[in-house]
N, C-alpha and C positions, 0 to 999 in steps of 0.2 A: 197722805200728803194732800193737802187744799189746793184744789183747782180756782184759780183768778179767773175771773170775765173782766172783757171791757168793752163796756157797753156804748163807747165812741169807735169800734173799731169798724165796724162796716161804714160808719161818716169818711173813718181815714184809707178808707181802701177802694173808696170809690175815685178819690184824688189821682188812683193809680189803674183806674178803669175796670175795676167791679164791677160788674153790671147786671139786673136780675137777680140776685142771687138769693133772694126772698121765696123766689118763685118755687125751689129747689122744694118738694117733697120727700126727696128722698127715696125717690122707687128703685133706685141702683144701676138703671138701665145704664147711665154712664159707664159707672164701673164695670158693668158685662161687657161695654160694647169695647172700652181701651184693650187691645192686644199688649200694652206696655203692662197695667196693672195684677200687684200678684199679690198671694195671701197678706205677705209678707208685710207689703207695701203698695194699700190700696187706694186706691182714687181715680177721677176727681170726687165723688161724694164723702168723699171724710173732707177734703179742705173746703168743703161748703156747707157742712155741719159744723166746720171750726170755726168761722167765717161767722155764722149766723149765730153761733152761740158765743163771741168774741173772746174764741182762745188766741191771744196774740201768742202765750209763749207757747202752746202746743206749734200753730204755724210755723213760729222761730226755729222752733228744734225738727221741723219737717224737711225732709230730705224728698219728699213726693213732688212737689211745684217742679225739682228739676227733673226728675223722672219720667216727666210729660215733655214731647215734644211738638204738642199742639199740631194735629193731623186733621182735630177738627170730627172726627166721627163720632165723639160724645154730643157734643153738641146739635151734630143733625139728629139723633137718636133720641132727645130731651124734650120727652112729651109737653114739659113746661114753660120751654122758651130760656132757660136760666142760663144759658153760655156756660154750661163747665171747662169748657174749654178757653174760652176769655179767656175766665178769673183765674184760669190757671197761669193765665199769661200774666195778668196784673199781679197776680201774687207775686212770682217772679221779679216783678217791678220791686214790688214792695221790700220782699229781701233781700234785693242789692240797694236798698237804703237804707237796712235795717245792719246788712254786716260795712255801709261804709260808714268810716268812725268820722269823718269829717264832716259828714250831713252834705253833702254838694249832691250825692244823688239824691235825695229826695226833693232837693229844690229843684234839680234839672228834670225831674220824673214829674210832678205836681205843679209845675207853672210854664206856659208856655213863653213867657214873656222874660222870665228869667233864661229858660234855655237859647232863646235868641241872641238873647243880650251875652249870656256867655261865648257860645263861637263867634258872635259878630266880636265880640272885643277881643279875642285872642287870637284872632283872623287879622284883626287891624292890626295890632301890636305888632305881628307876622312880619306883615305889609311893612310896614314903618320901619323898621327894623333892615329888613333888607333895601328898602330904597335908600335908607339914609349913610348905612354903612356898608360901605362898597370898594371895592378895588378900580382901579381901571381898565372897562370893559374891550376887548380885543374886538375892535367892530370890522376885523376883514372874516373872522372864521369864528363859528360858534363856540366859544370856550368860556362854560363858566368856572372853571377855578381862576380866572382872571376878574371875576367880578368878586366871586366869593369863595375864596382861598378854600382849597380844605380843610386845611389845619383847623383852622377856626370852627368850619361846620364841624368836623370830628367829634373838637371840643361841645359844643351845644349839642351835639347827637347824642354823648356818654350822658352828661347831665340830664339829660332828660331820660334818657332810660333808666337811668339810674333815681330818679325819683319815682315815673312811671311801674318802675318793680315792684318799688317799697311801696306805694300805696294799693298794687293789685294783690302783693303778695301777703301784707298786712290785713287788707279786707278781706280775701280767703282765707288768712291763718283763724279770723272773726266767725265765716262760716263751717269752718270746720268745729269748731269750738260750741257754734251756737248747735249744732247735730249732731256733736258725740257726748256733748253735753260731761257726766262725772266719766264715764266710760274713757275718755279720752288716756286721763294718765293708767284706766285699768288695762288696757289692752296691751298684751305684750309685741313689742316692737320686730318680733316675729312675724305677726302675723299682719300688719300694717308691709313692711318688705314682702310676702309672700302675695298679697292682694295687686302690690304696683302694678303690672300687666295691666291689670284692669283699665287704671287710669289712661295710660299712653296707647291702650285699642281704641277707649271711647273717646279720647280726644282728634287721635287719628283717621277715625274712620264711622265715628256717628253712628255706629254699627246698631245699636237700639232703634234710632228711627227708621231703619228700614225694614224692619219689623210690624211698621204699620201697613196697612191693605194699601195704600194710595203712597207708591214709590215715588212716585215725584219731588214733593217737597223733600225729601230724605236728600236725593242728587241733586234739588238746587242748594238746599244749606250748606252739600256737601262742596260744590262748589265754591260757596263765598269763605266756606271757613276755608280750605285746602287752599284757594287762592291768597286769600289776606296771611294767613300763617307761613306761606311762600316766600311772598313780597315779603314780611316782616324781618323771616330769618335771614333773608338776603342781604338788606338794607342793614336791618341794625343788629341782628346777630355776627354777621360777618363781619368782621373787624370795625366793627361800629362808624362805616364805612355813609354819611350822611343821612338825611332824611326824604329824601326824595323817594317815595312810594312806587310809583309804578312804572320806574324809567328804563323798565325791559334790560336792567343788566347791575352788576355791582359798584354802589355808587363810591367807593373808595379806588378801588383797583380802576374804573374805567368813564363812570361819569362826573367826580373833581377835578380827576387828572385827564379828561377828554379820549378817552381810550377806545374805541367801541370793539367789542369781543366780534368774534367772527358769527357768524350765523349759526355753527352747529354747537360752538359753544357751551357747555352744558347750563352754564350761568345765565347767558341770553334767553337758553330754552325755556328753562325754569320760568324765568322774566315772563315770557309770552303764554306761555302756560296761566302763570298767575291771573296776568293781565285777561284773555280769553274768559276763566273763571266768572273772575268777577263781575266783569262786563255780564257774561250768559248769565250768571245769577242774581244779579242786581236788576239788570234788564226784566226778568223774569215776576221777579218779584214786585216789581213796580206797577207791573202791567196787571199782573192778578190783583193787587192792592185797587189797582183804578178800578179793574172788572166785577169786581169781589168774586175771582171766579171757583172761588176756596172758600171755607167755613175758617178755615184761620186767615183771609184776606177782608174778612168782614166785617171785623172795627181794625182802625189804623189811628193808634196813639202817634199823638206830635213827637215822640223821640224817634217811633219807627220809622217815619217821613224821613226825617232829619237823618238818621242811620241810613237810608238809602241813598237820598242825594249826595250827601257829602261822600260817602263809596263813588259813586259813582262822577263825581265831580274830579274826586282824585284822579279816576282812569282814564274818564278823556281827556284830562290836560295832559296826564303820565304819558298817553298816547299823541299826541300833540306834540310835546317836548320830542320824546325821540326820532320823530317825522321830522322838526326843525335842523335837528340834530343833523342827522343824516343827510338831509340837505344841504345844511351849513348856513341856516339863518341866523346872524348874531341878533340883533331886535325881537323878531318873535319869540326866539328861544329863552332870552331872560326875561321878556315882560310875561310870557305865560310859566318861567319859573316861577317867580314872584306869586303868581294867580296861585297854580297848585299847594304852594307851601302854604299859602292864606285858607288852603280849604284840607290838607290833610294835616297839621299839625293842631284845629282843632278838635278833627276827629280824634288824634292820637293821644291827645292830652283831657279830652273830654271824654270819650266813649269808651277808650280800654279801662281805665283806671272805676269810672263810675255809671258806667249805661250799659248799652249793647253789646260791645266786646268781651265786657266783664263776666259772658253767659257762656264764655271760650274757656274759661276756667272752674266755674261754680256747678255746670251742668259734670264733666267728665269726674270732678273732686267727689260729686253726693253719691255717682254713683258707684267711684270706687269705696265711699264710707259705708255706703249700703251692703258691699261685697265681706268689706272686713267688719262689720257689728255683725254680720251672720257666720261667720266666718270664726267670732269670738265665742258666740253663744253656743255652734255646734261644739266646741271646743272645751266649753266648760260643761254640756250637755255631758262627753265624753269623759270628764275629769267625775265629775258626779254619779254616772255611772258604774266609773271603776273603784270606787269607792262602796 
């Protein structure tokens, strides 16, 4: 079979923060030095061989880029300066533009001016939208289903998950496709059921990064994912119950219909829980980003920025609102509604579907396809033998 080059791919992959990757001789020290890397499925030196020799479809069908959770010790161990560890990050980038069919992430990954203009205008829309269409606000006691009915939010809450799905879930069904490549229809559906575990440990519990020497980064990702996966299934898993992110309780049962659960509550707990998360790991991560006090804190791509603040923008208004709340400020409490919907709907609508969040489903999917292609091959290992 003919091996293609493309000899514009290192131009196009620096748009996604490439960097050095010329440098790369090849002495392997990366690969010795990643605790992640195995016979099997090595790197980062094969995807900077693949890089330099512009195998676009070897990278495509690469299941390694998520195999890496950027820990950062290849790159201090890299006699040559070449970032393995970056590029492994940019890679990354690259194929969640590569499996979204719509092209938005590669516009939102590759221009910073476009990414702005995206959440500022889907941020305004937000805005506009709820200043304009509004109930009559109850201005003795905080109650927003009197501004903003719930029915209504309900309604906008399904739709939008409900398109949110189909494009996350359309763009994995693309990455899976692009990694099992023919294997896909050969594998018997056996052994795809038999590997599932796999997926729901590593999604739940990031169990691979803590495998690296510097446990840190492992407990704060684990943080922001546990936290944002909280908030998520609460809000819009639960009876698709609004969108209000980090309002410390469920927003169908208790924040449309102004209910506040008691303190021990297991809903509220969950809520604070989340919220704490976030906050620690968002907090965390910004400050090492400012410090660069990490080898993966030391380039910081414009979406990572942007992935930060708007998390975090979420939680202290989320934090806000249920302060107002509990006081009983009608004023602050809808005008900082209005703020946060302006800042977490375009994270929700930008980031799950086509950037940062979309690494909550493509990282735990590769490694459980890496379980089940070995999984087939021992399999047919054993069918060939008995023969």
């Amino acid at each position: 079979m003919s091996i293609k080059t493309d000899p514009n791919l290192k131009k196009e992959l620096r748009e996604f923060g490439v960097t050095n990757v010329d440098n790369c001789y090849h002495c392997g020290n990366c690969t010795a030095t990643c605790p992640l890397s195995t016979s099997d499925n090595s790197f980062p030196r094969k995807m900077m061989k693949y890089v330099q020799m512009g195998l676009k479809d070897k990278i495509k069908a690469s299941p390694e880029p998520w195999l890496c959770y950027y820990c950062g010790d290849c790159s201090v161990k890299c006699p040559r300066g070449a970032e393995p560890g970056e590029n492994m990050m940019a890679i990354r980038r690259y194929l969640t533009s590569l499996y979204d069919w719509t092209g938005f992430s590669k516009k939102f990954y590759t221009s910073e001016k476009f990414e702005y203009l995206a959440i500022g205008t889907v941020g305004l829309i937000v805005g506009l939208i709820l200043i304009l269409f509004h109930g009559t606000p109850d201005m003795e006691h905080a109650k927003l289903n009197s501004v903003w009915p719930a029915h209504i939010v309900e309604i906008g809450d399904v739709l939008m998950g409900g398109v949110l799905a189909f494009l996350l879930l359309s763009n994995t069904w693309r990455c899976i496709s692009f990694i099992l490549g023919d294997l896909k229809s050969k594998i018997p559906m056996g052994i795809y059921i038999s590997q599932a575990k796999e997926l729901i440990i590593h999604f739940l519990t990031q169990k691979k990064f803590a495998e690296c020497e510097d446990r840190m980064p492992w407990f704060v990702h684990l943080m922001i994912m546990t936290g944002y996966a909280t908030v998520f299934l609460l809000v819009v898993g639960f009876l698709a119950g609004g969108i209000h992110f980090i309002g410390l309780y469920d927003e169908r049962l208790m924040f449309q219909r102004d209910i506040i659960y008691p303190l021990y509550h297991p809903i509220r707990l969950l809520g604070y829980y989340s919220t704490f998360a976030l906050f620690y790991g968002v907090t965390y991560a910004m400050i090492g980003r400012l410090k660069k006090s990490k080898p993966s804190y030391k380039f910081s791509h414009s979406t990572d920025w942007m992935f930060l603040i708007l998390l975090q923008l979420t939680t202290l208004t989320g934090i806000l609102i249920h302060v107002t709340r509990l006081v009983d400020l009608p004023m602050p409490t809808y005008a900082l509604y209005v703020i946060h919907m302006m800042v977490c709907i375009p994270m929700l609508v930008l980031e799950v579907p086509f950037a940062k969040w979309a690494h909550l489903a493509y990282r735990p999917v590769a490694i459980y396809l890496t379980k089940v292609k070995a999984a087939y091959v021992a399999q047919a290992g054993s069918s060939e033998t008995a023969e």
